[in-house]
Residue frames as a rotation matrix with the C-alpha (Angstrom) as fourth column:
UNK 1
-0.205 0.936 0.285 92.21
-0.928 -0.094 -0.360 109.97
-0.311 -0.338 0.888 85.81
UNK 2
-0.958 0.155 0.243 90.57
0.180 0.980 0.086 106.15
-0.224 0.126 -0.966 85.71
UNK 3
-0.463 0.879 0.114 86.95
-0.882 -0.470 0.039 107.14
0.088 -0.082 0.993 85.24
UNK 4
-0.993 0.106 -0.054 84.73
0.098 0.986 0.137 104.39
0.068 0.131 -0.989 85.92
UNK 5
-0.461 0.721 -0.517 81.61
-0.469 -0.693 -0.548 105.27
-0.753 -0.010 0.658 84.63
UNK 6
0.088 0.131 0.987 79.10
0.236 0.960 -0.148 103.81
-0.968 0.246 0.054 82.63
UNK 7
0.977 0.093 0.192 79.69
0.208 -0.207 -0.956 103.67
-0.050 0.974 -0.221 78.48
UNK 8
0.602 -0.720 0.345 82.72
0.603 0.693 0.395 104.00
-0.524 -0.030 0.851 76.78
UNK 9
0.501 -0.139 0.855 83.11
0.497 -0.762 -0.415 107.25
0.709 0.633 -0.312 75.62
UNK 10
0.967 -0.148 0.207 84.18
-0.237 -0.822 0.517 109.01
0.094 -0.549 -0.830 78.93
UNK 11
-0.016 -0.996 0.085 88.03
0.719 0.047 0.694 107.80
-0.695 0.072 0.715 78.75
UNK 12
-0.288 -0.246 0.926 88.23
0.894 -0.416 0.167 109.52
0.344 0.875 0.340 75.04
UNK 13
0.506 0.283 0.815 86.07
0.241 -0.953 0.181 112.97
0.828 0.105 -0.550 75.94
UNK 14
0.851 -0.385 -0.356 88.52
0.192 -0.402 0.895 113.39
-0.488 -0.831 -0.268 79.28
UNK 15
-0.125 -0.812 0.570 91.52
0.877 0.178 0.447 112.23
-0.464 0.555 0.690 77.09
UNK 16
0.019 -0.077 0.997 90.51
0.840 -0.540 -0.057 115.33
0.542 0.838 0.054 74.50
UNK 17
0.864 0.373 0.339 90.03
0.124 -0.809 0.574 117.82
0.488 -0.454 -0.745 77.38
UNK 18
0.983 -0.173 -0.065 92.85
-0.020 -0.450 0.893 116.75
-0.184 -0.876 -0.445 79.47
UNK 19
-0.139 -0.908 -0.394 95.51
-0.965 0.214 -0.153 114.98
0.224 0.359 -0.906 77.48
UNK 20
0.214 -0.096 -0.972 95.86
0.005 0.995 -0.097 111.16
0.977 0.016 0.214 76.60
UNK 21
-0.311 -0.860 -0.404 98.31
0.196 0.358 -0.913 111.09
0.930 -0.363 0.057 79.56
UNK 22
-0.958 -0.149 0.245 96.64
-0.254 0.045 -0.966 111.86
0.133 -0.988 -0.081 81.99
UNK 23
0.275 0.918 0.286 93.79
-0.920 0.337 -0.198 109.46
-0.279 -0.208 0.938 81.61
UNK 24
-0.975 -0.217 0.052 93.83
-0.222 0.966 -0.136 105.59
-0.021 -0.144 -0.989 81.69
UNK 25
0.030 0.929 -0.369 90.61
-0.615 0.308 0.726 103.07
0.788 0.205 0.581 80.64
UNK 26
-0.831 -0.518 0.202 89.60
-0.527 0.619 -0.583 101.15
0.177 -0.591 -0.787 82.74
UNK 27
0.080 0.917 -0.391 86.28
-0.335 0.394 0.856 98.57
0.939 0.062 0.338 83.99
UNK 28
-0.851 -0.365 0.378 85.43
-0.511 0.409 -0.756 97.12
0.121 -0.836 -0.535 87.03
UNK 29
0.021 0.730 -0.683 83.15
-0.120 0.680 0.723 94.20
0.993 0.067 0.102 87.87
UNK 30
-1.000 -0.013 -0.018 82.42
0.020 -0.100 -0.995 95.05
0.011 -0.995 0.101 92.01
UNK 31
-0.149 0.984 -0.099 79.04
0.099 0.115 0.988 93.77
0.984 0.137 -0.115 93.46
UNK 32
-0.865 -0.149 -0.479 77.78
0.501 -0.296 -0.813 95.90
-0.021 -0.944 0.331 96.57
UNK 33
0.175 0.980 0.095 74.96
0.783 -0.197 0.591 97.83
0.598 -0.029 -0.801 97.96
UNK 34
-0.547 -0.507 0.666 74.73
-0.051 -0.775 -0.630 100.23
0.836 -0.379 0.398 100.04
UNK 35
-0.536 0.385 -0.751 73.60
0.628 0.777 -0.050 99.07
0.564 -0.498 -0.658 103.46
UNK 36
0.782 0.516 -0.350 73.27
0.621 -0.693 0.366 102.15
-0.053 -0.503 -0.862 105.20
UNK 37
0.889 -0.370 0.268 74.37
-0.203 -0.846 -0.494 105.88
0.410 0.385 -0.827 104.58
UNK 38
0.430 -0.787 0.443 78.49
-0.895 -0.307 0.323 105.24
-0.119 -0.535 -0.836 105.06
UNK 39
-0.049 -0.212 0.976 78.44
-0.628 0.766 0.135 101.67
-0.777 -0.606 -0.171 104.73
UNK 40
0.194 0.479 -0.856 78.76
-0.978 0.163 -0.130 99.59
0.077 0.862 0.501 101.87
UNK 41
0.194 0.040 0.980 78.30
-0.533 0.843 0.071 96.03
-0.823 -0.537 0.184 101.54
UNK 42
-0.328 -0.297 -0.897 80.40
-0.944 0.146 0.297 94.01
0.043 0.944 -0.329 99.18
UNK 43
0.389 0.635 0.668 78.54
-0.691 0.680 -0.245 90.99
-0.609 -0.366 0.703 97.97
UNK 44
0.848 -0.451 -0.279 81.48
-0.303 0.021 -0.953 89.68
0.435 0.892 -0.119 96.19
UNK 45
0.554 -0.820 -0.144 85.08
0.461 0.158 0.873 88.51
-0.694 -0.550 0.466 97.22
UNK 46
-0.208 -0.831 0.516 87.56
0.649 0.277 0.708 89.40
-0.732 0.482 0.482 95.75
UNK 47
0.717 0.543 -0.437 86.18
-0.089 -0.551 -0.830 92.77
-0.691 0.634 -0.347 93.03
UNK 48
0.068 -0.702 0.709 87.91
0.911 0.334 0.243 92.67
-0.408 0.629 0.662 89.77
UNK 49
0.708 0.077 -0.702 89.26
-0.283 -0.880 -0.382 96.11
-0.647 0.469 -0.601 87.98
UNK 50
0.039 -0.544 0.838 91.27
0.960 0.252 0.120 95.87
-0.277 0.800 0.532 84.70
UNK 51
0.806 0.101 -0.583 92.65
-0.068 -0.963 -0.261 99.20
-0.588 0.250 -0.769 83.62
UNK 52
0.005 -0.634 0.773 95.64
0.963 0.211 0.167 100.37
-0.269 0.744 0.612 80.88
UNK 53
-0.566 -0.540 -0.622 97.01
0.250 -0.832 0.495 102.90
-0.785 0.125 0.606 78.91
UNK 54
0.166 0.985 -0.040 94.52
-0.244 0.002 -0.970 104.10
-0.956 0.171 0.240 76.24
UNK 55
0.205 -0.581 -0.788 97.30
-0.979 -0.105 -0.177 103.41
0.020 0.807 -0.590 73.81
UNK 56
0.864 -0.014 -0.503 97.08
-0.028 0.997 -0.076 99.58
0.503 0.080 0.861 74.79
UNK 57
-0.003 -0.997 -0.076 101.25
0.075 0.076 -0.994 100.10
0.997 -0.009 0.074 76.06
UNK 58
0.424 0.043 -0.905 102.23
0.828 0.385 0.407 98.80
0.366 -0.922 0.128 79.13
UNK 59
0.283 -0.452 0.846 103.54
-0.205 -0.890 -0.407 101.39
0.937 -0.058 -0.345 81.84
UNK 60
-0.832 -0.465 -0.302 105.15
0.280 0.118 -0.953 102.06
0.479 -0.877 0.032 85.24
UNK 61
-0.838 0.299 0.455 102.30
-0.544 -0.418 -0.727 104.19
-0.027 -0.858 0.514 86.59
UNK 62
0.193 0.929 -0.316 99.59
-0.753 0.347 0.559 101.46
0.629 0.130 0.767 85.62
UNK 63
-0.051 -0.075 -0.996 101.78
0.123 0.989 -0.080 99.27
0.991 -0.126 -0.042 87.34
UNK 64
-0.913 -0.315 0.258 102.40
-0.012 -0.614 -0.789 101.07
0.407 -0.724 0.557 89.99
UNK 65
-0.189 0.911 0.366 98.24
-0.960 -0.249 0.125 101.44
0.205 -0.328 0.922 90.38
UNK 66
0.139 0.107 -0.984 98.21
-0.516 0.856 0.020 97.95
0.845 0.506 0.175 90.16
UNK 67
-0.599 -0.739 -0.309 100.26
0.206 0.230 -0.951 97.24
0.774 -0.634 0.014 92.91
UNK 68
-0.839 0.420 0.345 97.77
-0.544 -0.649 -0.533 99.73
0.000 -0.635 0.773 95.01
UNK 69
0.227 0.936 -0.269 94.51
-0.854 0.324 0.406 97.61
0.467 0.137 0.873 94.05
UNK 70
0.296 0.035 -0.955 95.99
0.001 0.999 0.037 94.41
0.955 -0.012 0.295 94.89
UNK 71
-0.947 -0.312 0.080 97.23
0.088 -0.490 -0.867 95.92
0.310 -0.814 0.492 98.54
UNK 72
-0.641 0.693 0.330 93.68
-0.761 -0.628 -0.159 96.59
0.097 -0.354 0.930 98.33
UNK 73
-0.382 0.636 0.670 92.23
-0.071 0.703 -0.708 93.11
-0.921 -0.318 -0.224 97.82
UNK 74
0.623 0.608 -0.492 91.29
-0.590 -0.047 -0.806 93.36
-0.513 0.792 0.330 94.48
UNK 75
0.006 -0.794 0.608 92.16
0.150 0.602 0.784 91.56
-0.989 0.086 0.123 91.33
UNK 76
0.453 -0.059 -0.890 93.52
-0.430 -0.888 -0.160 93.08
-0.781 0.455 -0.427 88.67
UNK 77
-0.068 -0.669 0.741 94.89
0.983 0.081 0.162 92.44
-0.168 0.739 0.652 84.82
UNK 78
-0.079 -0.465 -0.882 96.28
-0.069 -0.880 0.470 94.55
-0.994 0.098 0.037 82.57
């Protein structure tokens, strides 16, 4: 799970429910609206997400997600 959500607690209270391992932090900095019901309008190039292991350690499947955002147009650290 990535939650993106505001505050900074919801990584940790998934992380105790489901297991570290299958949760990742993450943030994203995407400006849009919603134009009409279906449609969103990004008022941004280029959105930015930054995600990770909640242990700080690098991995395959973050990279791996990586890979998938930037495919997507986004830009991304670790």
């Amino acid at each position: 799970m990535l939650p993106f959500l505001n505050g900074v607690d919801a990584p940790d209270e998934l992380a105790s429910t489901f297991g570290e391992r299958s949760v990742l932090g993450g943030l994203s900095r995407i400006f849009s609206e919603i134009e009409s019901p279906g449609v969103i309008r990004h008022l941004n190039p280029g959105a930015y997400i930054e995600c990770g292991e909640l242990n700080g350690e690098r991995s395959s499947r973050v990279e791996t997600l990586a890979d998938v955002f930037r495919g997507a147009g986004s830009r991304r650290s670790q």
